[in-house]
Structure formats: structure tokens, C-alpha cells
C-alpha positions in Angstrom: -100.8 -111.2 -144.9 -103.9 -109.9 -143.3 -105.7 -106.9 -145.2 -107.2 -105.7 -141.6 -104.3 -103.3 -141.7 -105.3 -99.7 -142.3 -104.3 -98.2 -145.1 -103.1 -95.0 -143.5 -101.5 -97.0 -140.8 -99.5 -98.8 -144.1 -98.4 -95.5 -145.8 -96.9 -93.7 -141.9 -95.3 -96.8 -141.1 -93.7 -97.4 -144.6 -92.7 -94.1 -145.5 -93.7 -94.0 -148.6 -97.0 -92.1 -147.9 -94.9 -89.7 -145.7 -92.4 -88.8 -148.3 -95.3 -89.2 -151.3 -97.4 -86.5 -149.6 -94.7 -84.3 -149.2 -93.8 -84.6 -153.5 -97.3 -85.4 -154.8 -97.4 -83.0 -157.3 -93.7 -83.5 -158.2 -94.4 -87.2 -158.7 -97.3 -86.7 -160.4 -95.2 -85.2 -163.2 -93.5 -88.9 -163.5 -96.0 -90.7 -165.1 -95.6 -92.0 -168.9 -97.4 -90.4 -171.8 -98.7 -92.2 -174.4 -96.4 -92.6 -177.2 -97.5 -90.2 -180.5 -94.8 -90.7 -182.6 -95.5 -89.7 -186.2 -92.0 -91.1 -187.9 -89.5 -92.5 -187.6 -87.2 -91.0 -185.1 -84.0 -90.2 -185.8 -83.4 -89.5 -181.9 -84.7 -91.0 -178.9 -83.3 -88.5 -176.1 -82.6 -84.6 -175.9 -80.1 -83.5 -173.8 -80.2 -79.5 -173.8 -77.0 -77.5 -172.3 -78.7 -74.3 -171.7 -75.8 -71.8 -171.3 -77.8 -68.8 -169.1 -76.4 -65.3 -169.5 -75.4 -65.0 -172.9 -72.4 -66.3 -174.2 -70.8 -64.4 -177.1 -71.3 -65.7 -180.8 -67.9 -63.4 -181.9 -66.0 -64.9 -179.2 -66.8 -68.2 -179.9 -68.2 -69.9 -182.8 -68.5 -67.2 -185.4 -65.4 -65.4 -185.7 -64.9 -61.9 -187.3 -62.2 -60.3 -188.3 -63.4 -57.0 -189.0 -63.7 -56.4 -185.5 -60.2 -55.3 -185.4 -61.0 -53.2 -188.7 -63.5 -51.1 -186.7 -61.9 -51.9 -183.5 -62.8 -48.6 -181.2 -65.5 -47.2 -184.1 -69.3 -47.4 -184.1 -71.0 -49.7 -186.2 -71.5 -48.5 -189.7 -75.0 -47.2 -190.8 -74.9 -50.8 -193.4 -75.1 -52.9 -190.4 -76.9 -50.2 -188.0 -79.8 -49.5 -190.2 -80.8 -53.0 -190.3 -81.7 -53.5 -186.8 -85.0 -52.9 -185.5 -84.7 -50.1 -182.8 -86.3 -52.6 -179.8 -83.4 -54.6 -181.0 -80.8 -51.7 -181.0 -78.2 -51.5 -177.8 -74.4 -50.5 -178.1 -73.9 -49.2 -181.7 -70.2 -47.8 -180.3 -66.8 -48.8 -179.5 -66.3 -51.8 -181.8 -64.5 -54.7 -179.6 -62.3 -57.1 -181.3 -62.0 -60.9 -179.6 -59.7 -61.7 -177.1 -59.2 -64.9 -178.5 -58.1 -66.5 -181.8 -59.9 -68.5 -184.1 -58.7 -71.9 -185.9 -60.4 -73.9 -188.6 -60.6 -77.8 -187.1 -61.4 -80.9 -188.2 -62.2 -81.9 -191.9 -65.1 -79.8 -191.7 -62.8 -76.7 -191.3 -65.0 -75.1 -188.8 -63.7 -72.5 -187.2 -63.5 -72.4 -183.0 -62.3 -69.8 -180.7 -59.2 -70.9 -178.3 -61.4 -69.7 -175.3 -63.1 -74.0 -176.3 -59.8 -76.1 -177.0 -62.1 -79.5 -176.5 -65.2 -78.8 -178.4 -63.2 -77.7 -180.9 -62.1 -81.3 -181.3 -65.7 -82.1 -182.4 -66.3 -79.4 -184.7 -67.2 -82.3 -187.3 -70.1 -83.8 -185.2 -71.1 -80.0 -184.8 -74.0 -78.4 -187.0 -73.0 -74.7 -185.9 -75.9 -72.2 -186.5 -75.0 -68.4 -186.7 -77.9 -67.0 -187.2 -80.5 -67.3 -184.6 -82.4 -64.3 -183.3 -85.6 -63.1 -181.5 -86.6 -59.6 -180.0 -86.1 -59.9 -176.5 -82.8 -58.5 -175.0 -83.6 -59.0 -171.4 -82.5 -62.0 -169.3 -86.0 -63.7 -167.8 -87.5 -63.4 -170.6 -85.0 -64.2 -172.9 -84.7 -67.6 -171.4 -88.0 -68.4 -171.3 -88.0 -67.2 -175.3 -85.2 -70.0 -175.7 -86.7 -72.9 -173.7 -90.3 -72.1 -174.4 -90.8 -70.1 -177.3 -92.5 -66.5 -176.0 -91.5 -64.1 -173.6 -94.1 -64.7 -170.8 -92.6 -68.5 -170.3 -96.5 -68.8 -170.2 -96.2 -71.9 -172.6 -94.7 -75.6 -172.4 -91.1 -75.9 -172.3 -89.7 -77.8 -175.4 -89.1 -80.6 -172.8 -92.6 -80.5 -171.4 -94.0 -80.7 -175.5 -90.9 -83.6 -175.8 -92.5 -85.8 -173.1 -96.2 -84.8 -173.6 -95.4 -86.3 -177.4 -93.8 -89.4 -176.4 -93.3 -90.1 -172.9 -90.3 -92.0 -171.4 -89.0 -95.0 -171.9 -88.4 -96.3 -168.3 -91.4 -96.2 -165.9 -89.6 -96.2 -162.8 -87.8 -93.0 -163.9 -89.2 -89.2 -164.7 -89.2 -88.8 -168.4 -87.8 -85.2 -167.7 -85.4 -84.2 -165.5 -83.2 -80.7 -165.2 -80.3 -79.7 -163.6 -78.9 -75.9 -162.7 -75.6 -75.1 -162.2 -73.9 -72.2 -161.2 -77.6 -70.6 -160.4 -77.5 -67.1 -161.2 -80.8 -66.1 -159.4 -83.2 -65.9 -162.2 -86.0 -68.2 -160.3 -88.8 -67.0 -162.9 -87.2 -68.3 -165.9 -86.1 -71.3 -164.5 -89.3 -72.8 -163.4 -90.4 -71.8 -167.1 -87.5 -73.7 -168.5 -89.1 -76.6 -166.8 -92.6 -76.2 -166.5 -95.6 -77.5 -168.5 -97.5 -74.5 -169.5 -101.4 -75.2 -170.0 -100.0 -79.1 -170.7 -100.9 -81.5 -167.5 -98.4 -81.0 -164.6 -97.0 -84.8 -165.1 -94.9 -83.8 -168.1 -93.4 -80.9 -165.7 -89.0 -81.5 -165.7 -88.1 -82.8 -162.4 -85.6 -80.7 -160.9 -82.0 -82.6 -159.4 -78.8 -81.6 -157.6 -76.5 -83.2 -159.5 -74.7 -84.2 -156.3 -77.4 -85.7 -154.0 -79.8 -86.7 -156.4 -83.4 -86.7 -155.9 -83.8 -86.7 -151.6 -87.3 -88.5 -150.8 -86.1 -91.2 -153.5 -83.6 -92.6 -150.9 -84.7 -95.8 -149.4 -85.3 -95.3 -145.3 -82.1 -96.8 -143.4 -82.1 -100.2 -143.2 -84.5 -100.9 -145.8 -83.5 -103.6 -148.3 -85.4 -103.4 -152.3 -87.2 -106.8 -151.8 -89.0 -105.6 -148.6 -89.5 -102.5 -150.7 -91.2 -104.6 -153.5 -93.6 -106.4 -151.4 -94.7 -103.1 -149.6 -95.4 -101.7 -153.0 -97.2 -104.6 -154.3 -99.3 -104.5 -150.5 -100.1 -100.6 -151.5 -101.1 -101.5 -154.8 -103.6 -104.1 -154.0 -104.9 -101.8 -151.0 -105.0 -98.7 -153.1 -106.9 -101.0 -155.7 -109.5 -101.8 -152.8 -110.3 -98.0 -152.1 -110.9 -97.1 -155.5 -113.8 -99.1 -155.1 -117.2 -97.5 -155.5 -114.7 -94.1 -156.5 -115.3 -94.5 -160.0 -113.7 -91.7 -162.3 -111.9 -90.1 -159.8 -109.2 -88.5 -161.9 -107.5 -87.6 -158.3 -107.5 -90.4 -156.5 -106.1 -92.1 -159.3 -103.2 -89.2 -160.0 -102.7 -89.6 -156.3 -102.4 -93.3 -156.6 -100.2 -92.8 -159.3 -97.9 -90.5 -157.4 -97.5 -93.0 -154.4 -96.3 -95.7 -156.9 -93.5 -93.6 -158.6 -92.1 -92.3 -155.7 -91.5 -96.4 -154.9 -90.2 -97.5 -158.1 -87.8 -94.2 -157.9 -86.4 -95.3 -154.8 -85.1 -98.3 -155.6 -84.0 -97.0 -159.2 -83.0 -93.4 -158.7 -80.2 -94.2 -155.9 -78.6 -96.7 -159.2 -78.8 -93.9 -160.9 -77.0 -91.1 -158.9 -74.1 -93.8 -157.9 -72.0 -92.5 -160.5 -69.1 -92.1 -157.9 -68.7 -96.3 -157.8 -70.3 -97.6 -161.1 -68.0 -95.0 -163.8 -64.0 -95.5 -163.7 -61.5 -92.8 -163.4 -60.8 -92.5 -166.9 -64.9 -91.4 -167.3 -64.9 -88.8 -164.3 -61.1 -87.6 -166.1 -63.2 -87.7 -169.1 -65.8 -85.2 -168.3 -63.7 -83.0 -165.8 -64.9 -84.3 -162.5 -61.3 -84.1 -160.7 -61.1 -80.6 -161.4 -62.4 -78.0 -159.2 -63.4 -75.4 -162.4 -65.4 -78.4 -164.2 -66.5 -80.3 -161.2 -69.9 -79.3 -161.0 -70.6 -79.2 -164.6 -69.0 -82.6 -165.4 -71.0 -84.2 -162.4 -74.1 -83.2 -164.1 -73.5 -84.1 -167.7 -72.0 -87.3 -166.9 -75.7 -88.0 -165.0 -76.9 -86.7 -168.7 -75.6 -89.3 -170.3 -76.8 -92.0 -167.1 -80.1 -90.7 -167.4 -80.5 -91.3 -171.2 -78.7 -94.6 -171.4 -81.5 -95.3 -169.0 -84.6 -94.2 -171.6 -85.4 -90.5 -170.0 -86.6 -88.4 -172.8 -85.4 -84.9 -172.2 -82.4 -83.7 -169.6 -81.7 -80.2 -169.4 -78.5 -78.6 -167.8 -78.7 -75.2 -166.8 -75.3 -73.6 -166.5 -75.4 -70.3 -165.4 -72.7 -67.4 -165.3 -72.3 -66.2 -169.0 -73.4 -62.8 -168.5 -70.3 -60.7 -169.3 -71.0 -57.0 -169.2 -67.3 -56.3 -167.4 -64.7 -58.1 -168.5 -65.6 -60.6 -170.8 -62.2 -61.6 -171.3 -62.4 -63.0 -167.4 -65.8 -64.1 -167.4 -65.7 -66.2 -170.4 -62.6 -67.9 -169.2 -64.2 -69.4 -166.0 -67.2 -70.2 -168.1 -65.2 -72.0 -170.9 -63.6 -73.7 -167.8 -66.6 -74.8 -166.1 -68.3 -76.4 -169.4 -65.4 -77.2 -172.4 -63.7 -79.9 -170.8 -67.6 -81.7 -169.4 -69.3 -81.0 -172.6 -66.5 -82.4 -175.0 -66.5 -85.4 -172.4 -70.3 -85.9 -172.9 -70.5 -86.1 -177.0 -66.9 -88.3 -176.6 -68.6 -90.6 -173.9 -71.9 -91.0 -176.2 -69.8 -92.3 -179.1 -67.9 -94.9 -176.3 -72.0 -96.3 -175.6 -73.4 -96.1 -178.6 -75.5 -93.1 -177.4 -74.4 -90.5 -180.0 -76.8 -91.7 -183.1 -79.8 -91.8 -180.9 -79.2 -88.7 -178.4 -79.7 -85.2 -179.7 -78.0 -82.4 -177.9 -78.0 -78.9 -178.2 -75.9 -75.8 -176.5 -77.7 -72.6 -176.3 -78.0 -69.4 -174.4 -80.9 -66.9 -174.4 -79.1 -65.0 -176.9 -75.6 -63.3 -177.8 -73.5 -60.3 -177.2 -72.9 -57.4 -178.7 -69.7 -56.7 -180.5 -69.0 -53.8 -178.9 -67.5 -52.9 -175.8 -70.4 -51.7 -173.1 -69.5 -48.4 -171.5 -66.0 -48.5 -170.3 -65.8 -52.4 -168.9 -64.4 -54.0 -171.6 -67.5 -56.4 -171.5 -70.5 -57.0 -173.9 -73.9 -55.8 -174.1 -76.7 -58.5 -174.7 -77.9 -59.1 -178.2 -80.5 -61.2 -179.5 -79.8 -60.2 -183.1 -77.9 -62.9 -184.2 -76.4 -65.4 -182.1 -75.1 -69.1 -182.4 -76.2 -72.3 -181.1 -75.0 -75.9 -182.0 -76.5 -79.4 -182.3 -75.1 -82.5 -182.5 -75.9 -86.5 -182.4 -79.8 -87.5 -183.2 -79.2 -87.9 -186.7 -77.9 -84.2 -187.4 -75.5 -83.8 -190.1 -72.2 -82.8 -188.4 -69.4 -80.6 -189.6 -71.6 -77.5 -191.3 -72.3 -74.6 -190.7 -75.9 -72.9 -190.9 -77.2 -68.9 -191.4 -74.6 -65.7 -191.7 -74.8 -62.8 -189.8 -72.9 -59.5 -190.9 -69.2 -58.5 -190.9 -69.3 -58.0 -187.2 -71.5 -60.4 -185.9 -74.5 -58.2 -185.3 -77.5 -59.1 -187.0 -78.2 -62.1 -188.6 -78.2 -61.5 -192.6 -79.0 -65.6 -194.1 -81.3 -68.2 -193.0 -82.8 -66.3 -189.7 -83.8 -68.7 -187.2 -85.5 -68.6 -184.3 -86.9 -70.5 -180.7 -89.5 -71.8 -182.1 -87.3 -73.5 -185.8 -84.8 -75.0 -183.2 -87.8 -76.2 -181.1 -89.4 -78.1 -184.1 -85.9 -79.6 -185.3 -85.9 -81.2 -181.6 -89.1 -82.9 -181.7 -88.7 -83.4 -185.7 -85.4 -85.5 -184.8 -87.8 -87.1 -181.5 -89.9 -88.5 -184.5 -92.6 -86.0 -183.7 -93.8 -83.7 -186.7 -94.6 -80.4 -184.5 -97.3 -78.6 -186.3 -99.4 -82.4 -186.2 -98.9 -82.0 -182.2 -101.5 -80.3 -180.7 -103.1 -79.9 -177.4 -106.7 -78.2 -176.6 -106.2 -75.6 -174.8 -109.5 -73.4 -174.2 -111.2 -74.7 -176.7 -107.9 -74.1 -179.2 -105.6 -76.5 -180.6 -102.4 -75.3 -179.2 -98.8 -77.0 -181.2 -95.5 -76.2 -180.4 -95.1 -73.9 -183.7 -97.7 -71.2 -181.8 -98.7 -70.1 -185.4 -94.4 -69.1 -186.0 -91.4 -71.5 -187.2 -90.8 -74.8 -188.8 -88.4 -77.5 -189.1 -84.6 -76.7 -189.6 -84.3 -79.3 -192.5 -81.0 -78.3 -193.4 -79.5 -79.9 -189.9 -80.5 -83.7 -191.5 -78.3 -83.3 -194.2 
């Protein structure tokens, strides 16, 4: 083939210039990181359910019965006086549960009836009751959760995952995230994502769980092998204009970009044909028939795709949990949206041999209080004391972590915050977290930001 062929003329006429200018810095955050492992890794994906809005801890996971005791009262001066007043919101109207609690498994962990099918893997479960941080507002609350401060000014704990180690399949981001239900919050999202002051190529790659990734899909008519050789022609002729262009860091990035957005589409449309490639009992598995769980199943069945096929960090956003009226309504469709898909997702990584080597981890921005708010029979936000879960990655399942007091308020044992449950992620990724650094204006920047450290209790 002749090399006379302009190089521009190459990239209009194949489409992947057109589509690679259009997602240059997106595919720039595609590329491999070297791998910086610093043990041996009990996990070798993360897949984070990030439940946005707050779901309840008392309605839920840690159940209280006192709550009826006080049902209607204010919270007593033992339980008041230990929160600090930027923490303090709704000290009136106790609020009992609208649901009842069961001990499962051999563990005996108990599970409200609002989550019939978690409940049924209470023993993979290490439940932990007593998280808390001092931000009771939504944005920032989220960004808190996903990257440890307030400002979301900092890498996401996926960004720090793929920084550390990279992915294991080059022809695939090494993080990709998913939102469903969007509740509006654009700010905290793109934190939730984002890389901070780390280079923009460890950024999450943002999917509909439906269509996939759009400029990965192959022009009509367009078979993979003539998609190959056009690659391997824009390789060699991007190879012959770096010539005499010696440490250009954005040529090469640019180069870089181009070639990922090939490889993706011929692996990314494999990917997304979950519709063909998974049975019926898998999409009854996960929810996908149903309307309420549709969404939701669609996207953690792709969580388990994208992990089988070495990406290093999914995260799906699910958004809807914030229940100042009528909790008893809101966390219905929530439960209905998410307990069927999320059961589905730790049964299906037992089926493929997933569960040992995938970490994943349910968590909101931060609880509820356990009173009513106003008149609406809802629940305040409270980031006090709330509960998250992990599961799979080597965590020991079946225990329960951390206490909060008689009603669910503050957390009393084992406090626990962003950044503890951040290091336990990477600790399980084989990364020790305060060893991982970045320099960052001259300072040597870790994921611990001077604050938290390892969960050890959660390996058993």
C-alpha cells in the first residue's frame, strides 16, 4: 500500500480521526498505568454501587428498636449532647421503621424487609454501622464519599485505583461509571469520576448502560479486519510524523487517543451485547424483565461484563434515595430499583468465579435521621453514623463492623470514615495507600490526605 496518502486524508476518510477528535480528551483517559502494586492483592476489580441521596441506616441494615420506645419524642440529651452542632439537624419526633427486621443467614445479620434479596447474602456481607463525616449536604456529601473532602477537588477513589494499577485490558478504559436514575447533581457527579490534580487518563469514562459508549460503534458496513489494517496503516503513519517531534508529550497523548478509540470499537460493541451473549435466566437473575429493576439490572450486569474483562474500577450511580416525604414510598421504589439487580450481581460473581477477586461496595453520601422531618413522615440527612457494606475481594463476610447509639444517630464504636473505606479498597487492590503518592505542587499527595487508614478488621 502506497504511503503517498495524506495522513489527514486517512483519518476523514476512516472515521477514526473524525470521531477521535471529537473524544480526545475522553480517550486520553484510556490509556494503561503502570502497575504499582505493593502486595499481594486480594482483589483485582472494584465495583462501587454508589446509592445517591441517602439511604437510611435504621431502615435498613442497622435496626433499632428503641425507635418505637421514643416513637413521637425528641432525642434524649445522652444521645443529643454527643453530636457536634454542624452535625446537629432534627433532634424531634422520634420515627420508628416502617419495616421489620430479621436475622439471616448463619451470620444472623439482621436485614430490613424493605431488601428481601440482599438479605439472602447477609453472610458474604461485612456490614459497617458506623461511618460518619461532617458534611450533611448533598454535592458535597458525595464528593466526601467518592473522593474524600468536600470540594471533590481531589481524585476519586477510582481515579487513585487506576492511577495505582492501571487495567488489565488495553483495548478497554480501566474505569468506567454509570448513573442511573440521575437526580441532577452534575457537580458531584463529575467529581465521583474525575481525576483531581492526577493526569486526566485515569478520569472514569462515563456510559449509558443501554447504548454503550457512541463513537465506539464501528461505521456501517465496516467489518474488524478492515478495521485492523486501518489501525495498523495509522500506526505506522503516526509513527512517521513523530519524526523530528521529539518529546512531544501531546503529540504522543494525541496519538495515544486515536489508537484507543480503534481498539474500543471493535471491543466495546462485544461488550455492550449483553442482550444476545447472557441467557434469560442471567437478565431474570439481575431483574432486567422488570420495569422497577430494569435500568439498574442493565447496568450491574455490564458490571460484572466489564470486570470479567480486566477493567479496574466500575462505578454505578443510582440515584433517588433522598426521602425527606414519605420515606416509606420512596424507599420502596428504591429497594425496587436496586435489591433484586444487586443480589443478582454478588449471585452472578459466585456463578464466574468473579466473587474472590471482585470487591464491591454499597454506599450513599450518608444516612438519615431517625426522626421524622417536619410533618412529611420522611427523614432528614445525617452523616452521623450511617452504614455501608462490602463484599467479595477477600473481605470476611457475615460480620458486622462499628455501633452507633440506641437510635441510630451517632456512631458510638469504631468511627469510620471516606477516607478508612477508601484505603480498605485499594488495600484489597494490593495497593498499601499511604506508600501511594503523587507530586502535586511540589507535595507528595496519597489517598489518606494526612486522615484514615486501612479498615483491617474487614480481612478477617
Amino acid at each position: 500500500m502506497s504511503t503517498s496518502i495524506s495522513r489527514r486524508a486517512f483519518l476523514n476518510h476512516s472515521s477514526v480521526g473524525m470521531t477521535g477528535l471529537t473524544s480526545i480528551a475522553l480517550a486520553c483517559t484510556l490509556q494503561p498505568a503502570p502497575l504499582l502494586g505493593h502486595h499481594q492483592a486480594r482483589a483485582r476489580s472494584v465495583i462501587f454501587l454508589y446509592m445517591s441521596g441517602g439511604p437510611s441506616q435504621v431502615d435498613t441494615f442497622d435496626p433499632k428498636p428503641d425507635l418505637a420506645k421514643y416513637s413521637g419524642q425528641r432525642v434524649p440529651e445522652s444521645i443529643a449532647k454527643n453530636i457536634p452542632p454542624i452535625k446537629r439537624s432534627g433532634l424531634s419526633n422520634v420515627m420508628p421503621s416502617h419495616w421489620k427486621f430479621k436475622q439471616h443467614g448463619e451470620s444472623g445479620i439482621p436485614v430490613s424487609a424493605l431488601l428481601p434479596y440482599t438479605a439472602k447474602h447477609v453472610d458474604d456481607l461485612c456490614v459497617i454501622r458506623s461511618v460518619q463525616h461532617r458534611n450533611p449536604v448533598h454535592g458535597p456529601g458525595e464528593c466526601v464519599c467518592l473522593t474524600g473532602v468536600a470540594s471533590g477537588e481531589r481524585p476519586s477513589i477510582g481515579a487513585w485505583s487506576t492511577y495505582a494499577l492501571g487495567s488489565s485490558n488495553e483495548n478497554l478504559p480501566s474505569f468506567m461509571a454509570m448513573n442511573i436514575h440521575s437526580d441532577g447533581m452534575q457537580f458531584p457527579q463529575r467529581a465521583g469520576w474525575s481525576t483531581g490534580f492526577l493526569p486526566p487518563k485515569h478520569q472514569g469514562v462515563i456510559i449509558n448502560p443501554e447504548t454503550g459508549i457512541q463513537f465506539t460503534q464501528l461505521p456501517k458496513g465496516t467489518p474488524k479486519e478492515l478495521r485492523e489494517q486501518q489501525l495498523q496503516l495509522l500506526e505506522f503513519l503516526n509513527q512517521q510524523h513523530r519524526q523530528g517531534k521529539l518529546n512531544s508529550d501531546a503529540l504522543l497523548a494525541r496519538i495515544k487517543a486515536y489508537e484507543m478509540t480503534g481498539r474500543m470499537q471493535i471491543a466495546a460493541p462485544e461488550l455492550f451485547d449483553w442482550r444476545t451473549q447472557e441467557t434469560d435466566t442471567t437478565q431474570q437473575l439481575y431483574g432486567i424483565p422488570e420495569d422497577d429493576s430494569h435500568d439498574t439490572g442493565v447496568a450491574c450486569l455490564l458490571g460484572r461484563r466489564m470486570v470479567e474483562r480486566g477493567v479496574r474500577f466500575v462505578q454505578i450511580r443510582v440515584g433517588g434515595w433522598d426521602a425527606h416525604g414519605n420515606i416509606k414510598a420512596n424507599h420502596t421504589r428504591q429497594a425496587a430499583r436496586t435489591d433484586k439487580p444487586i443480589a443478582g450481581l454478588l449471585a452472578d460473581l459466585k456463578q464466574k468465579g468473579l466473587f474472590e477477586s471482585t470487591l464491591v461496595v454499597w454506599a450513599g453520601e450518608f444516612g438519615r435521621t431517625p426522626t421524622m422531618e417536619g410533618r412529611a413522615n420522611g427523614r432528614d440527612h445525617s452523616p452521623n453514623g450511617y452504614t455501608i457494606w462490602m463484599a467479595g475481594g477477600g473481605i470476611r463476610g457475615g460480620q458486622i463492623i462499628g455501633q452507633t447509639d440506641e437510635l441510630g444517630y451517632v456512631a458510638i464504636d469504631r468511627p469510620v470514615s471516606p477516607f478508612d473505606y477508601h484505603a480498605t479498597i485499594l488495600q484489597a487492590l494490593g495497593v498499601n495507600p499511604a506508600e501511594l503518592s503523587y507530586n502535586h505542587l511540589g507535595r507528595d499527595e496519597t489517598p489518606l490526605f494526612n486522615d484514615g487508614g486501612v479498615i483491617e478488621e474487614v480481612f478477617g
